[in-house]
Structure formats: C-alpha cells, structure tokens
N, C-alpha and C positions, 0 to 999 in steps of 0.2 A: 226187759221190764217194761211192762205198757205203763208206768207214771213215773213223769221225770218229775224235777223242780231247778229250777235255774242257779238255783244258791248254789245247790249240790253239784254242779255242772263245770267243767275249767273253761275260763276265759281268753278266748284265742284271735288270734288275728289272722283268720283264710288266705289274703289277698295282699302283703304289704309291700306292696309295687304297685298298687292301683287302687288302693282304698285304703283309709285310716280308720274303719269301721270296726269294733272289740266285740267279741262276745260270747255267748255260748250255743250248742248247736246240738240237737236229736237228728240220727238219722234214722230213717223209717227204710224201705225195703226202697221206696216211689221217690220219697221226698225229702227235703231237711227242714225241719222249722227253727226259727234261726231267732236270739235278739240280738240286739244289737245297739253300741253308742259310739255315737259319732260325734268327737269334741265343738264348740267350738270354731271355726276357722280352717276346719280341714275339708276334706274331701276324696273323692275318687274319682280318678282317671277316667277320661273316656275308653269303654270298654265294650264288649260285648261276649256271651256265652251259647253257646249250640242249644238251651232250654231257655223255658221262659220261667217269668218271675215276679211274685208280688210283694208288695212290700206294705206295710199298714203302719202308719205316724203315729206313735203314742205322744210324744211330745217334740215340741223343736218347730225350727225353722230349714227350710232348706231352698236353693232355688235347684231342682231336678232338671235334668237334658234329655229329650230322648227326640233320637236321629235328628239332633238341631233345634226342635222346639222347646224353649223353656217355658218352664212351669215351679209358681208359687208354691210349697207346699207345708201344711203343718199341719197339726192332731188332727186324727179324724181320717185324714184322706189316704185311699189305697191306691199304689201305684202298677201298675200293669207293665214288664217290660217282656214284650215277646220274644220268643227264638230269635238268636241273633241280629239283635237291633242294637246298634250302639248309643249308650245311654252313659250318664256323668253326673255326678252333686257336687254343690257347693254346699256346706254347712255354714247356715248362719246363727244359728241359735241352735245352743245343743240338741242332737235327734237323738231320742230312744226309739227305737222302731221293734215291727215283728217281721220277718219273709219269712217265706215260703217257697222254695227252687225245686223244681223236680230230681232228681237221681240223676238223668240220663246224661249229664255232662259231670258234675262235682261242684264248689268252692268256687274255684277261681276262675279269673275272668281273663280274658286274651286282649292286651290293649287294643283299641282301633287302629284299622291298618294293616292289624297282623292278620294274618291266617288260620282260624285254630286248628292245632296240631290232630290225627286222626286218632289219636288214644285219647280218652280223657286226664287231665295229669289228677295227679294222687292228692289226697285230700291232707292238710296238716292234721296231727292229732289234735284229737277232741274227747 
C-alpha cells in the first residue's frame, strides 16, 4: 500500500539495548521512514550502523554526539549521521522526531566498539 498513516501503524521499540526511542516505522524496498519519541531523560547508546541517517526534530531538546562532537539540537534541525560514524543523545526535553535509514543495514545499531556483524540482524516486527 503506497499510503500509510501513523495512527494505523504498531509502536515498536527497534533497538532496546541502545536506544529508548518508540515508534512506528514504513518500510520501502531502499529505506524506512521512521517517527519516533524519545521521553524525557533517556537516551541512546553510543552507537553506530553500516548506513547512514537522517533524522528531522519535530520537537524536543536533545544534546546529539557524533564521533565526539556535541551538538545543541531541537525543532527544525536535521541531523546527518553517515555510514558508520558513532553517534549518541541525550534527551532533554521530549523529542518527537522523523528518520530516515537506508535498507542496506536494518533497525538496529551495533554499540561502539563493537564490530558489526557481516549479515545484517533481523528487524523487530513492525
């Protein structure tokens, strides 16, 4: 079906070993567009994935990491996280956000440090 709606959509948790980030998620043949809320006081792991990744602030606070630089973020601003760059939030004021990840890896993210494995792992239901 080319028209989703979000309502309609089950609200999932991808990554809950490195992110506290909820939501719902389309996947296209290329890519997934994804929302997402991120409470409060939580956050995600330093991490990193074999694709890269955008992410657009609908509301919130967040202080974002990527490869050691932080950065201020809230409505408005779009985040760029390239092919395996490790990158981490801190939520300080709840985030609603939209991403955007290509296919070619899936969902989840490989902590920093590790290795990512040569399959991509399997995606939670959505």
């Amino acid at each position: 079906m080319p028209i989703y709606r979000f309502e309609d959509l089950s609200i999932v948790q991808q990554n809950p070993n490195l992110s506290s980030g909820v939501g719902e998620t389309v996947k296209g043949e290329r890519m997934y567009f994804c929302h997402r809320i991120w409470p409060t006081g939580t956050k995600a792991d330093p991490h990193h994935h074999p694709c890269e990744q955008f992410i657009y602030m609908l509301r919130g606070k967040q202080k974002f990491t990527i490869e050691g630089e932080e950065f201020d973020l809230g409505p408005g601003d779009v985040i760029h996280v390239p092919a395996s760059v490790v990158h981490s939030t801190i939520i300080e004021e709840e985030v609603e956000a939209i991403y955007v990840k290509d296919t070619s890896w899936g969902l989840k993210g490989v902590p920093a440090g590790e290795k990512a494995p040569d399959t991509q792992p399997e995606d939670d239901p959505f």
